[in-house]
LUMFIVO-52758 format. One record per atom (N, C-alpha, C, O): atom name; residue in three letters; x, y, z. Coordinates in nm, 2 decimals. Atoms other than C-alpha are relative to their C-alpha. Example, Ala and Ser with C-alpha at 12.3 -4.5 7.8 and 13.67 -1.06 7.14 Angstrom:
2
+----+-----+--------+--------+--------+
! at !  aa !     c1 !     c2 !     c3 !
+----+-----+--------+--------+--------+
!  N ! ala !   0.09 !  -0.12 !   0.00 !
! CA ! ala !   1.23 !  -0.45 !   0.78 !
!  C ! ala !   0.09 !   0.12 !   0.00 !
!  O ! ala !   0.19 !   0.12 !   0.07 !
!  N ! ser !  -0.09 !  -0.11 !   0.00 !
! CA ! ser !   1.37 !  -0.11 !   0.71 !
!  C ! ser !  -0.08 !   0.11 !   0.08 !
!  O ! ser !  -0.03 !   0.22 !   0.09 !
+----+-----+--------+--------+--------+
END
This chain:
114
+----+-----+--------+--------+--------+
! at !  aa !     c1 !     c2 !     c3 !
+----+-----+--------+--------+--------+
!  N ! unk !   0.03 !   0.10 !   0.10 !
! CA ! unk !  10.87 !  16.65 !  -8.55 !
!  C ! unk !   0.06 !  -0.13 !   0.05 !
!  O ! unk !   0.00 !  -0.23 !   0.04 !
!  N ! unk !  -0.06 !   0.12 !  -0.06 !
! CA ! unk !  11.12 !  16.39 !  -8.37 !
!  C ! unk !  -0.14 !  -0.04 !   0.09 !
!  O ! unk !  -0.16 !  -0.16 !   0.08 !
!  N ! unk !   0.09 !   0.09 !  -0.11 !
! CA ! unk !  10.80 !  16.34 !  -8.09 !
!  C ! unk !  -0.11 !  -0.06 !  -0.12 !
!  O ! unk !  -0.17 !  -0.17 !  -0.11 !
!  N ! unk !   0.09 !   0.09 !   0.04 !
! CA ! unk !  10.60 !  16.28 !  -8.37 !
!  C ! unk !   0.01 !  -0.15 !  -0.06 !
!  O ! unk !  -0.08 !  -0.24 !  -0.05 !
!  N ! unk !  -0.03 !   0.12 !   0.04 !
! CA ! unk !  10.81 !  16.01 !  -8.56 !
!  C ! unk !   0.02 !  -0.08 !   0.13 !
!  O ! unk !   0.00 !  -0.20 !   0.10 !
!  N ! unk !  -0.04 !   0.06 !  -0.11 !
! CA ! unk !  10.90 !  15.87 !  -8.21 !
!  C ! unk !  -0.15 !  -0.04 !   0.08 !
!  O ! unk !  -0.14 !  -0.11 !   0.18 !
!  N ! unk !   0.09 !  -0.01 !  -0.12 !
! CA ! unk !  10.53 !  15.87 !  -8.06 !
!  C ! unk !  -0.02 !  -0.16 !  -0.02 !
!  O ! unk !   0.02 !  -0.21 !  -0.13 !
!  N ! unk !   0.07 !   0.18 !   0.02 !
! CA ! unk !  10.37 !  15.47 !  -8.01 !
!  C ! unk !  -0.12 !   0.05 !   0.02 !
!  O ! unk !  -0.17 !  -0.06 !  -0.02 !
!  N ! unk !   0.13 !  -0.05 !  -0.07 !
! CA ! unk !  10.05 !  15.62 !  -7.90 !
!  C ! unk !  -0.08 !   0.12 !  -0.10 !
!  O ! unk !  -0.04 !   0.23 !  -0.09 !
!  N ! unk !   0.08 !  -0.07 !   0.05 !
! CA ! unk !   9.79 !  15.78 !  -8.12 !
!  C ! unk !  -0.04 !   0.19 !   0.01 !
!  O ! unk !  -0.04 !   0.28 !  -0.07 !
!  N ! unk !   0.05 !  -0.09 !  -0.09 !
! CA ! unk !   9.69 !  16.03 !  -7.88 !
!  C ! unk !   0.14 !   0.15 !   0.01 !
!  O ! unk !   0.12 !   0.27 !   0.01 !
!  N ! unk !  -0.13 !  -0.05 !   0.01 !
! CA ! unk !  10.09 !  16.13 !  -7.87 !
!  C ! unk !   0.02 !   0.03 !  -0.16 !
!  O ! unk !   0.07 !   0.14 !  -0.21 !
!  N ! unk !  -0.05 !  -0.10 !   0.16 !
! CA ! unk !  10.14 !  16.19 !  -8.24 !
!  C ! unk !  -0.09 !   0.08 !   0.00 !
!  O ! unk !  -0.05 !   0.18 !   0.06 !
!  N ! unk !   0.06 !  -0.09 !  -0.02 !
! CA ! unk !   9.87 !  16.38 !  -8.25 !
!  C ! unk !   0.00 !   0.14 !   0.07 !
!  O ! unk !  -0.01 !   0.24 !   0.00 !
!  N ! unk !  -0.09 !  -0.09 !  -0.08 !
! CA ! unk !   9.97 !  16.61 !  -7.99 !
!  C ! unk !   0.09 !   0.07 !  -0.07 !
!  O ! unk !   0.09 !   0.19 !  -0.09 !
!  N ! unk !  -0.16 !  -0.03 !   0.02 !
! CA ! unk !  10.32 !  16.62 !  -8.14 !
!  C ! unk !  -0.07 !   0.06 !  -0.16 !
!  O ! unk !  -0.03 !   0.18 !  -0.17 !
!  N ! unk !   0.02 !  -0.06 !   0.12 !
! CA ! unk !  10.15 !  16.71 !  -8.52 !
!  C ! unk !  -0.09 !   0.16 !   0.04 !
!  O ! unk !  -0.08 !   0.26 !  -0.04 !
!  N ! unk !   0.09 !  -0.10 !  -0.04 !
! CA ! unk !   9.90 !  16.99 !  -8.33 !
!  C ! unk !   0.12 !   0.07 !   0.02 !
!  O ! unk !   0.13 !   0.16 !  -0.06 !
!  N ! unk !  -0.12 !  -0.07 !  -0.06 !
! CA ! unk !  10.25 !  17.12 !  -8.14 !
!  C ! unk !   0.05 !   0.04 !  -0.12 !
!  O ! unk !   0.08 !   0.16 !  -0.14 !
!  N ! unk !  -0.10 !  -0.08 !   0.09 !
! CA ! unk !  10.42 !  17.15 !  -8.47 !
!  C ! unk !  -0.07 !   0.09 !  -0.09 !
!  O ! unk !   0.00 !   0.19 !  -0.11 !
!  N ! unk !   0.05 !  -0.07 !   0.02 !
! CA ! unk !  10.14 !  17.32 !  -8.66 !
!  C ! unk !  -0.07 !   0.12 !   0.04 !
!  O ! unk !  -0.15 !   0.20 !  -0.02 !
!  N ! unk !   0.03 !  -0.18 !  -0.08 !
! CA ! unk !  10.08 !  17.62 !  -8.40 !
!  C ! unk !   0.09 !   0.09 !  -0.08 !
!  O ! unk !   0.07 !   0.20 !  -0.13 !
!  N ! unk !  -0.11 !  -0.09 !   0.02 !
! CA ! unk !  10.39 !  17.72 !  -8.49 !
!  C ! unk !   0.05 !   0.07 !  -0.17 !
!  O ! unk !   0.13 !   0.15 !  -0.21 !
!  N ! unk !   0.00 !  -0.09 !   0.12 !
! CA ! unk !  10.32 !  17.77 !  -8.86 !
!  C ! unk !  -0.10 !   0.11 !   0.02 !
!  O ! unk !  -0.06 !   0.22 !  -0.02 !
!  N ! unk !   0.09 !  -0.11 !  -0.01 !
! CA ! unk !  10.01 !  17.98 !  -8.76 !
!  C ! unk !   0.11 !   0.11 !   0.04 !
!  O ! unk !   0.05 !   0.20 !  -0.02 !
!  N ! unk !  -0.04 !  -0.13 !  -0.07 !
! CA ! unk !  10.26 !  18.26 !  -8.61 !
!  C ! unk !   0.09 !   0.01 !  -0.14 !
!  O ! unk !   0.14 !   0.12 !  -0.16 !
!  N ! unk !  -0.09 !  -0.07 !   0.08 !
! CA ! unk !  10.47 !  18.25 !  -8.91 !
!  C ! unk !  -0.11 !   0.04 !  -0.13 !
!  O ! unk !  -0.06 !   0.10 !  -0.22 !
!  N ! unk !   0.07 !  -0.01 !   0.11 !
! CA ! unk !  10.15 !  18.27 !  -9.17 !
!  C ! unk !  -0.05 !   0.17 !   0.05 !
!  O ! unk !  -0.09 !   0.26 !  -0.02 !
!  N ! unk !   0.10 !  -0.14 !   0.02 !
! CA ! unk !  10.02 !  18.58 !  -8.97 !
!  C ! unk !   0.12 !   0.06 !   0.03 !
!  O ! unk !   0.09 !   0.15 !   0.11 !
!  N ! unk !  -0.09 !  -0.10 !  -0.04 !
! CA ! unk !  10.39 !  18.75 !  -8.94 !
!  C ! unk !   0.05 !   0.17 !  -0.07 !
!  O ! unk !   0.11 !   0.27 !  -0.05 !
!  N ! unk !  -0.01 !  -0.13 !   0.08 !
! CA ! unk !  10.33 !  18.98 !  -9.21 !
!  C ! unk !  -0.16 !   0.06 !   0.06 !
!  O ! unk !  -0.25 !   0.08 !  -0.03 !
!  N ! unk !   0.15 !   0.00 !   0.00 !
! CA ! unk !   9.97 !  19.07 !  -9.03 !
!  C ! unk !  -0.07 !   0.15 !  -0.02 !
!  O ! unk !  -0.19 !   0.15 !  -0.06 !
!  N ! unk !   0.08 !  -0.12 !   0.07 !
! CA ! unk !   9.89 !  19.44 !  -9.09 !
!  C ! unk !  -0.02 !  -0.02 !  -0.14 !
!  O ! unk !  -0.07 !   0.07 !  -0.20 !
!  N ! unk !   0.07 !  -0.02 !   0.19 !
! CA ! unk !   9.84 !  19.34 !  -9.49 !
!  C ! unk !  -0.12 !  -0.09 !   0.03 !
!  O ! unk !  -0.11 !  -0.18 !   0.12 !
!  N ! unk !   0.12 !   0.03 !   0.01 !
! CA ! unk !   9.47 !  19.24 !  -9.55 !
!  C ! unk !   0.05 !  -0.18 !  -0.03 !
!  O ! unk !   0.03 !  -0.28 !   0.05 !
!  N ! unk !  -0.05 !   0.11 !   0.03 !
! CA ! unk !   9.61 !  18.95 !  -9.71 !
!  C ! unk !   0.07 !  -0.16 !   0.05 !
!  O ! unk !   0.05 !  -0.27 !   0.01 !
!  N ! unk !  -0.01 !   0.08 !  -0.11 !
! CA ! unk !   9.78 !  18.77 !  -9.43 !
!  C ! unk !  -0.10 !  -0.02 !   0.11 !
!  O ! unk !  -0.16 !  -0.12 !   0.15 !
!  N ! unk !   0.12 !   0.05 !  -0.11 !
! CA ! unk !   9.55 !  18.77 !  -9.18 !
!  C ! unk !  -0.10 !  -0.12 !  -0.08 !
!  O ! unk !  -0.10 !  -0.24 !  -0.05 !
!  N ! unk !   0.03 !   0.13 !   0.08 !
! CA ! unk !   9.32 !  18.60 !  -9.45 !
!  C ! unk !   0.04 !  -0.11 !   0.03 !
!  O ! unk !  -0.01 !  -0.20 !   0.10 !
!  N ! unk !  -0.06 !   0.10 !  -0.01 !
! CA ! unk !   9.54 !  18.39 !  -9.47 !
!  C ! unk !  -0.01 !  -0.08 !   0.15 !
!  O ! unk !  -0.07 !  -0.18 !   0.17 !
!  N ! unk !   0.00 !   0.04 !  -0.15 !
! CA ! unk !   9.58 !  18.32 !  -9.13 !
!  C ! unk !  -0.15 !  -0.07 !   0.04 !
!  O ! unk !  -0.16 !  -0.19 !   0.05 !
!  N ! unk !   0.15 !   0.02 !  -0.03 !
! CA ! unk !   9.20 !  18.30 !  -9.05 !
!  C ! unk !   0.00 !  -0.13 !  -0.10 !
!  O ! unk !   0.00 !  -0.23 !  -0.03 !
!  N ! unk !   0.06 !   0.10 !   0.12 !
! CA ! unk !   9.15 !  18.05 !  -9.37 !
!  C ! unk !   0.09 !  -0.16 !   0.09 !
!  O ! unk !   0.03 !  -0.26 !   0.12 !
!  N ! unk !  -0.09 !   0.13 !  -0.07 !
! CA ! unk !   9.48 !  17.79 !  -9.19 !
!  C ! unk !  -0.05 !   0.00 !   0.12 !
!  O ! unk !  -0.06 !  -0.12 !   0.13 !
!  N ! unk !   0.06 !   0.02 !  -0.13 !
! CA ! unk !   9.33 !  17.81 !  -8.86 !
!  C ! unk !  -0.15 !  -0.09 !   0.01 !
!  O ! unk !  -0.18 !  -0.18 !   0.08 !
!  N ! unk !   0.13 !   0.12 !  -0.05 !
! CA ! unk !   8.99 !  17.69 !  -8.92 !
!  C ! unk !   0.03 !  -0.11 !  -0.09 !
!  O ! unk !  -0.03 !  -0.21 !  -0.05 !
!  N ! unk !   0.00 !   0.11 !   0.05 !
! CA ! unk !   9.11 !  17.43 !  -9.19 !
!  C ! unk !   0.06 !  -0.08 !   0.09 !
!  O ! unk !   0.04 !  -0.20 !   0.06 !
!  N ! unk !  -0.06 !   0.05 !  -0.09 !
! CA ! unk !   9.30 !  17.32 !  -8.92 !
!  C ! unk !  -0.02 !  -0.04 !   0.10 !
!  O ! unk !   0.05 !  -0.13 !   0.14 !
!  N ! unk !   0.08 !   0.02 !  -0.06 !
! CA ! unk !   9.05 !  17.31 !  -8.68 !
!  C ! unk !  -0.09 !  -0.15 !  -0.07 !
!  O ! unk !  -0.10 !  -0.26 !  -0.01 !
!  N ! unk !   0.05 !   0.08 !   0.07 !
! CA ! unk !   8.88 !  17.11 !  -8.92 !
!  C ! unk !   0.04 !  -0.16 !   0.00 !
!  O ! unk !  -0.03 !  -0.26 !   0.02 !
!  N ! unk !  -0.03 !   0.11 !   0.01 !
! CA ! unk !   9.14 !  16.87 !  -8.97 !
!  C ! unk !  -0.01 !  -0.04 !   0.15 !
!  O ! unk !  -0.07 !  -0.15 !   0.17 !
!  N ! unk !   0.01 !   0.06 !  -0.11 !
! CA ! unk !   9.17 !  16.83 !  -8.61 !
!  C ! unk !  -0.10 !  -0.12 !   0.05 !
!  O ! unk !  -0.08 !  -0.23 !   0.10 !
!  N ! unk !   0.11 !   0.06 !  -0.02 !
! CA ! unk !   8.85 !  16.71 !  -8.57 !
!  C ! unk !  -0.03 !  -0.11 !  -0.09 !
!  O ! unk !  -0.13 !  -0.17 !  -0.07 !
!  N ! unk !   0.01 !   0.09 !   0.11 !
! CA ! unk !   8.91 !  16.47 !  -8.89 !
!  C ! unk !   0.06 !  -0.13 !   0.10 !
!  O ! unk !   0.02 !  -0.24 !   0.12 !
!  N ! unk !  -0.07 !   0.11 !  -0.07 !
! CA ! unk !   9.18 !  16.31 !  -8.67 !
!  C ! unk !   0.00 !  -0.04 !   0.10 !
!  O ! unk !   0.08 !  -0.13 !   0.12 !
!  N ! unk !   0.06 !   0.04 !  -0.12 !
! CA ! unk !   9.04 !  16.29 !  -8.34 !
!  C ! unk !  -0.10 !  -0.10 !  -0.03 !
!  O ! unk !  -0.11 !  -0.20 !   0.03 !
!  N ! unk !   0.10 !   0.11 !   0.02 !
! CA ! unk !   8.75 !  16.12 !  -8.50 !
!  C ! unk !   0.00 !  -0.12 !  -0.08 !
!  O ! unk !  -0.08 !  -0.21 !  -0.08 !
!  N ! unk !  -0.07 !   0.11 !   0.03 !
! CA ! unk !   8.93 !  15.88 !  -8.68 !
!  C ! unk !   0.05 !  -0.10 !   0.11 !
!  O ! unk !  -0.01 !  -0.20 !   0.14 !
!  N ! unk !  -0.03 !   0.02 !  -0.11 !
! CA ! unk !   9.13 !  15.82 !  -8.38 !
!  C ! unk !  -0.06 !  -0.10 !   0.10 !
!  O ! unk !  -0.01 !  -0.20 !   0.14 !
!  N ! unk !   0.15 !   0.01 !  -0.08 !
! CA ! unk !   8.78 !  15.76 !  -8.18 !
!  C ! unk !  -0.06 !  -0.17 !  -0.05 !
!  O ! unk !  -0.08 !  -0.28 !   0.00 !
!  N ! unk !   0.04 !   0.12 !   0.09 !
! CA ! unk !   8.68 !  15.51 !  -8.44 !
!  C ! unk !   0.04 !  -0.07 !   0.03 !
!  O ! unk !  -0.04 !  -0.16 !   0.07 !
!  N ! unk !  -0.10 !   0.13 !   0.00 !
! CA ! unk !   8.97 !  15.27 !  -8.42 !
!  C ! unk !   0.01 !  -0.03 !   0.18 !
!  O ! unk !   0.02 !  -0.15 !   0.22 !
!  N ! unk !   0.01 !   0.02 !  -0.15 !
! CA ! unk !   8.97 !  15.30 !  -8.02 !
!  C ! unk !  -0.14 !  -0.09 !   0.06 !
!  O ! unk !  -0.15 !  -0.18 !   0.15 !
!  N ! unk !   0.11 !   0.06 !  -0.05 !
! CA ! unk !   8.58 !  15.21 !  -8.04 !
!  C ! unk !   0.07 !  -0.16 !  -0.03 !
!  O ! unk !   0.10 !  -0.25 !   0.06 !
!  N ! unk !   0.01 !   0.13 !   0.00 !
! CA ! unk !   8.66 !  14.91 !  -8.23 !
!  C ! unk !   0.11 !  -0.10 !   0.09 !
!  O ! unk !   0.08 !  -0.20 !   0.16 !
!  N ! unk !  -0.10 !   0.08 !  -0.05 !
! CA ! unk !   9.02 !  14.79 !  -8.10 !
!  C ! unk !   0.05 !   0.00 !   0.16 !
!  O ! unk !   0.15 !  -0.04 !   0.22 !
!  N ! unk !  -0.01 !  -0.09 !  -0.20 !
! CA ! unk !   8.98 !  14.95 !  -7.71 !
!  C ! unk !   0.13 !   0.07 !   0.03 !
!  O ! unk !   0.16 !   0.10 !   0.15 !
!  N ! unk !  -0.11 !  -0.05 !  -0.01 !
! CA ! unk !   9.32 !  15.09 !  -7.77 !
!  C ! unk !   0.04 !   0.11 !  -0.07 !
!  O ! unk !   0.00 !   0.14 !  -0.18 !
!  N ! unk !  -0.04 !  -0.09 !   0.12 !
! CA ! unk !   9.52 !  15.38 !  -7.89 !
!  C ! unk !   0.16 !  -0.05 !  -0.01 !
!  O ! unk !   0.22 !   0.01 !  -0.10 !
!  N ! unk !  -0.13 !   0.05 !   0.02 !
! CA ! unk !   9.86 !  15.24 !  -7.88 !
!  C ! unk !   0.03 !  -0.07 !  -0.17 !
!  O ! unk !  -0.07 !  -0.11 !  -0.23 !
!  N ! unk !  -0.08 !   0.05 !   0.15 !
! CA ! unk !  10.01 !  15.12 !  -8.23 !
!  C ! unk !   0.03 !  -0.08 !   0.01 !
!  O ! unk !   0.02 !  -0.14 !  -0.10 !
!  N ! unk !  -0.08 !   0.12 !   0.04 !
! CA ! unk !  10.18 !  14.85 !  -8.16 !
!  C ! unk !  -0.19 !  -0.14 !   0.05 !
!  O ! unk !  -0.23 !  -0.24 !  -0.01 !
!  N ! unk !   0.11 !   0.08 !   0.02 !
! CA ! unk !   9.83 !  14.71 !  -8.00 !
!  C ! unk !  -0.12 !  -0.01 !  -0.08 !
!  O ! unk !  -0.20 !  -0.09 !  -0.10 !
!  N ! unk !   0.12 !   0.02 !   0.13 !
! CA ! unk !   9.62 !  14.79 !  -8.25 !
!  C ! unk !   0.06 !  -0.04 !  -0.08 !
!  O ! unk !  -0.03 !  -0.10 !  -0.13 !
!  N ! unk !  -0.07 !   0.15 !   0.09 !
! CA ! unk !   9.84 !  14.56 !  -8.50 !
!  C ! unk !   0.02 !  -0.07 !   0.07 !
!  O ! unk !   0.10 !  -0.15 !   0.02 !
!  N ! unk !   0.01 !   0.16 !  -0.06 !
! CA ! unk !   9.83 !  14.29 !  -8.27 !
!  C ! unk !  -0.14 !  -0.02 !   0.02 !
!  O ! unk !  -0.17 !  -0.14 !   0.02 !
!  N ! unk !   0.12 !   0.06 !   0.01 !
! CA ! unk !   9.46 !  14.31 !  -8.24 !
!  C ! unk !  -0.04 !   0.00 !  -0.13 !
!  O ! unk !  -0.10 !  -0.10 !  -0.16 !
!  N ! unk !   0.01 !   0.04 !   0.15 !
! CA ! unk !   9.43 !  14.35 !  -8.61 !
!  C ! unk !   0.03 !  -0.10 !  -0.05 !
!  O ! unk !  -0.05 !  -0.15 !  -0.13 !
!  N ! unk !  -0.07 !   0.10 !   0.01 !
! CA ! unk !   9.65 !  14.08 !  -8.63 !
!  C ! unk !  -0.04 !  -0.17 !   0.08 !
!  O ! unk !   0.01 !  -0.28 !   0.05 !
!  N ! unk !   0.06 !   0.10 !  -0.07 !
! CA ! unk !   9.47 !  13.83 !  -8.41 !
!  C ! unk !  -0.10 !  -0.06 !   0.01 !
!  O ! unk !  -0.12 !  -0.18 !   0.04 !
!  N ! unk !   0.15 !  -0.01 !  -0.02 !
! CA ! unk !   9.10 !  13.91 !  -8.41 !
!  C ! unk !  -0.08 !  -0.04 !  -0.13 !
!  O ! unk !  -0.20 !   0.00 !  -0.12 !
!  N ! unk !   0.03 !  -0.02 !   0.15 !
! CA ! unk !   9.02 !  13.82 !  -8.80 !
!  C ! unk !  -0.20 !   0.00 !   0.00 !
!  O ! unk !  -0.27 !   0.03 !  -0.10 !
!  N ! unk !   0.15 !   0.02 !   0.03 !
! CA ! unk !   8.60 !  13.76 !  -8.70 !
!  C ! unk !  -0.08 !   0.11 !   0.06 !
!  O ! unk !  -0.20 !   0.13 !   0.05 !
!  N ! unk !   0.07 !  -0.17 !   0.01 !
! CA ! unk !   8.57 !  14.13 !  -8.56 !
!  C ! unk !   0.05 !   0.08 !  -0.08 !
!  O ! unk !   0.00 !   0.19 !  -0.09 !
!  N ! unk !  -0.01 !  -0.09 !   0.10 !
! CA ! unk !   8.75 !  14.26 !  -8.80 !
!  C ! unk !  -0.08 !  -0.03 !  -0.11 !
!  O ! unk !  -0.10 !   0.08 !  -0.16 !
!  N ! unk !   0.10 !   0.05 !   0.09 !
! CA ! unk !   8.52 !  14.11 !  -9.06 !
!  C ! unk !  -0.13 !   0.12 !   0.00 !
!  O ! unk !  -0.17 !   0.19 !  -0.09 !
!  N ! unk !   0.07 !  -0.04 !   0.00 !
! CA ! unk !   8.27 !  14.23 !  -8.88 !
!  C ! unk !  -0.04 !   0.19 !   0.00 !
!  O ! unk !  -0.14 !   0.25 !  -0.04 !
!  N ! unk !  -0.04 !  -0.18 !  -0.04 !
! CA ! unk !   8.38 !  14.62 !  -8.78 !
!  C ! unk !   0.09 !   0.03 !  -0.17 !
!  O ! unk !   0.15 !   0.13 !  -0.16 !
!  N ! unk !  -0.09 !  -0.07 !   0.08 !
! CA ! unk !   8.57 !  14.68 !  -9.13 !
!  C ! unk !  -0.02 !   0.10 !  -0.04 !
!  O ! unk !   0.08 !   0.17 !  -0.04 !
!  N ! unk !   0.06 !  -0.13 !   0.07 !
! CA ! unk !   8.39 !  14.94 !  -9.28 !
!  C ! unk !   0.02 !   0.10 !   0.12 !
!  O ! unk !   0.05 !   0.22 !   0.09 !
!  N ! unk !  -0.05 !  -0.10 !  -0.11 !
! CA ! unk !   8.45 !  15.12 !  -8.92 !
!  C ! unk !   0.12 !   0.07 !  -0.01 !
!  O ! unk !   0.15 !   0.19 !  -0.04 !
!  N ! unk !  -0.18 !   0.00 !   0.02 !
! CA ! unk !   8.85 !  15.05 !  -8.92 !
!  C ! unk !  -0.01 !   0.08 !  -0.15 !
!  O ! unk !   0.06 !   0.18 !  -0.16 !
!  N ! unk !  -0.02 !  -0.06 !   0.21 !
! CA ! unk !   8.83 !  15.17 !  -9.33 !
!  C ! unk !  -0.07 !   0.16 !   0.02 !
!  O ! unk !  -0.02 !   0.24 !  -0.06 !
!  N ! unk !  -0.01 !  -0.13 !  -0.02 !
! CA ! unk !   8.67 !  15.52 !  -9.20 !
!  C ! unk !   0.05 !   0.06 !   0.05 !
!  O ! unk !   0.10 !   0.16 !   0.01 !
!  N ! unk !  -0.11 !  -0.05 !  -0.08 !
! CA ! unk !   8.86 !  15.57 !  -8.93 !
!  C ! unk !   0.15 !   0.02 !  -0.06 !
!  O ! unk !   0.21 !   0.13 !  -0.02 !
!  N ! unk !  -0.09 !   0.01 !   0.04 !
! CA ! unk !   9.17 !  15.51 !  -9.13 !
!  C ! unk !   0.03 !   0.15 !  -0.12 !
!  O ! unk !   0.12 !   0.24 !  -0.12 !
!  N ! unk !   0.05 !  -0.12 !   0.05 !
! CA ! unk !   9.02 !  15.76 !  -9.39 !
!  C ! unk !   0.03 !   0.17 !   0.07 !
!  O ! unk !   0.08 !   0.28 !   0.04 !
!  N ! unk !   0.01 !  -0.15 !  -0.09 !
! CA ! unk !   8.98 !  16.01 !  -9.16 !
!  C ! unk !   0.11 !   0.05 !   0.07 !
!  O ! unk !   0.14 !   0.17 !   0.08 !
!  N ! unk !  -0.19 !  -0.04 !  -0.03 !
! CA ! unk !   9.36 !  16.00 !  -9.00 !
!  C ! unk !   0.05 !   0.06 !  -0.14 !
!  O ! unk !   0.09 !   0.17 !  -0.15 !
!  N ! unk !  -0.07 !  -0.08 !   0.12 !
! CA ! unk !   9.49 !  16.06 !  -9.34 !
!  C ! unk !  -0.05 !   0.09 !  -0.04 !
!  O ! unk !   0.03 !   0.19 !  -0.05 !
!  N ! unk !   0.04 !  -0.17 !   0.06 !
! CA ! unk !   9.25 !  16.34 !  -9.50 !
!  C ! unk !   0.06 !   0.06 !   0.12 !
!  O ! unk !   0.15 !   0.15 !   0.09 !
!  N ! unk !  -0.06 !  -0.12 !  -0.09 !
! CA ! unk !   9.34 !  16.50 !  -9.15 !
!  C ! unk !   0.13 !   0.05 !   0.00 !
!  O ! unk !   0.17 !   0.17 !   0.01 !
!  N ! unk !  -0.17 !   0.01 !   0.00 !
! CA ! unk !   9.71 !  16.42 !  -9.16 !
!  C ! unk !   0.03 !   0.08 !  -0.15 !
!  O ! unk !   0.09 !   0.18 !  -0.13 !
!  N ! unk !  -0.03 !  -0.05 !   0.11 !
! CA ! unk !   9.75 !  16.53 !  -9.51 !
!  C ! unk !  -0.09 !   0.14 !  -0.01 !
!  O ! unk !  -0.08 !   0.18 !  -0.13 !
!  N ! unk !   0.06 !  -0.08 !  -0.01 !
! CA ! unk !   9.50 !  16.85 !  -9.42 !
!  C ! unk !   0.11 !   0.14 !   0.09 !
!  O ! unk !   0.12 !   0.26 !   0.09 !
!  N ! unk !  -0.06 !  -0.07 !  -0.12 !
! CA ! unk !   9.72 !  16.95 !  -9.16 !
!  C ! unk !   0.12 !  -0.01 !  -0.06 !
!  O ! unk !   0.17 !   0.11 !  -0.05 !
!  N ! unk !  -0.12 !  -0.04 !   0.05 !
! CA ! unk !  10.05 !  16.90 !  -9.33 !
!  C ! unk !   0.00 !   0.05 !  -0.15 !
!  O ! unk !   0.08 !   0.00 !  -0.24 !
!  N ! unk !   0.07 !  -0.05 !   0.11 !
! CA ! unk !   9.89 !  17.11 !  -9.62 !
!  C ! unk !   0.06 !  -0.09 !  -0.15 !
!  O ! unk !   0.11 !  -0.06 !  -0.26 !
!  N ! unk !  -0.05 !   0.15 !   0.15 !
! CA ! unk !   9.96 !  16.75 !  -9.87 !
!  C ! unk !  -0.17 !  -0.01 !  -0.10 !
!  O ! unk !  -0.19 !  -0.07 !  -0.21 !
!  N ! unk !   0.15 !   0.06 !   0.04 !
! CA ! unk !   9.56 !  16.75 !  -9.94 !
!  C ! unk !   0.02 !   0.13 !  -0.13 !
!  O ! unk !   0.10 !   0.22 !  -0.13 !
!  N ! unk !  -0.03 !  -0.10 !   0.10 !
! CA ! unk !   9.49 !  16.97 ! -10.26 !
!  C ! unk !  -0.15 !   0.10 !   0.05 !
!  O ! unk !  -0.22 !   0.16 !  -0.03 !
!  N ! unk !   0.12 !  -0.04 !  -0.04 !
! CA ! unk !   9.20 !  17.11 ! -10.05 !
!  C ! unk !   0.03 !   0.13 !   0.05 !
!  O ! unk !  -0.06 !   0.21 !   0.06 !
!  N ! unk !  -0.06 !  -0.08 !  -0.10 !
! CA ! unk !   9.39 !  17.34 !  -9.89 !
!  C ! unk !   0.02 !   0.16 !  -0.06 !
!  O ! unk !   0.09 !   0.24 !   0.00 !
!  N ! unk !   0.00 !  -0.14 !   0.05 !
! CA ! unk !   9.35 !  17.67 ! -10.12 !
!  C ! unk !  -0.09 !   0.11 !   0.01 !
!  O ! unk !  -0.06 !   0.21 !  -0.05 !
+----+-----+--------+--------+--------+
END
């Protein structure tokens, strides 16, 4: 969790949120001969998968528009650019979207998750 509050780079928290949720998978299937965990297991794996793919393509989004995945440069081009953000907002506003359902998918915060 420190690499993920610590990351500047998109690409790096990400990572660092994927690294820390492997590690609930082995404790969800620790009971795994009962029918019930495995379920279990199987059901967090592909929502997980899921999210992944929520937050990669968010990710993707904000890279198309701002050519960056860094954080500190995407608020300086946010902060500079005001006649492509005009024009791209509805991009930036999915993209943004799509980091959080994933982020809140993956740190089981979404109420989707049952």
């Amino acid at each position: 969790m420190l690499l993920l509050v610590g990351s500047g780079h998109l690409i790096s928290a990400f990572l660092a949120l994927v690294g820390f949720s492997l590690n609930l998978y082995v404790l969800v299937l620790f009971d795994s001969p009962q029918a019930i965990a495995r379920e279990a297991g199987i059901k967090y794996f592909y929502l997980s998968a899921i999210s992944s793919g929520l937050i990669l393509y968010g990710i993707f989004l904000f890279f198309v528009v701002t050519g960056t995945s860094h954080v500190y440069e995407i608020g300086h081009f946010l902060a500079t650019n005001a006649e492509i953000i005009n024009n791209s907002e509805s991009v930036l506003h999915l993209g943004l979207v799509l980091i959080l359902v994933g982020v809140f998918f993956k740190l089981s915060a979404f109420p989707g998750h049952l």
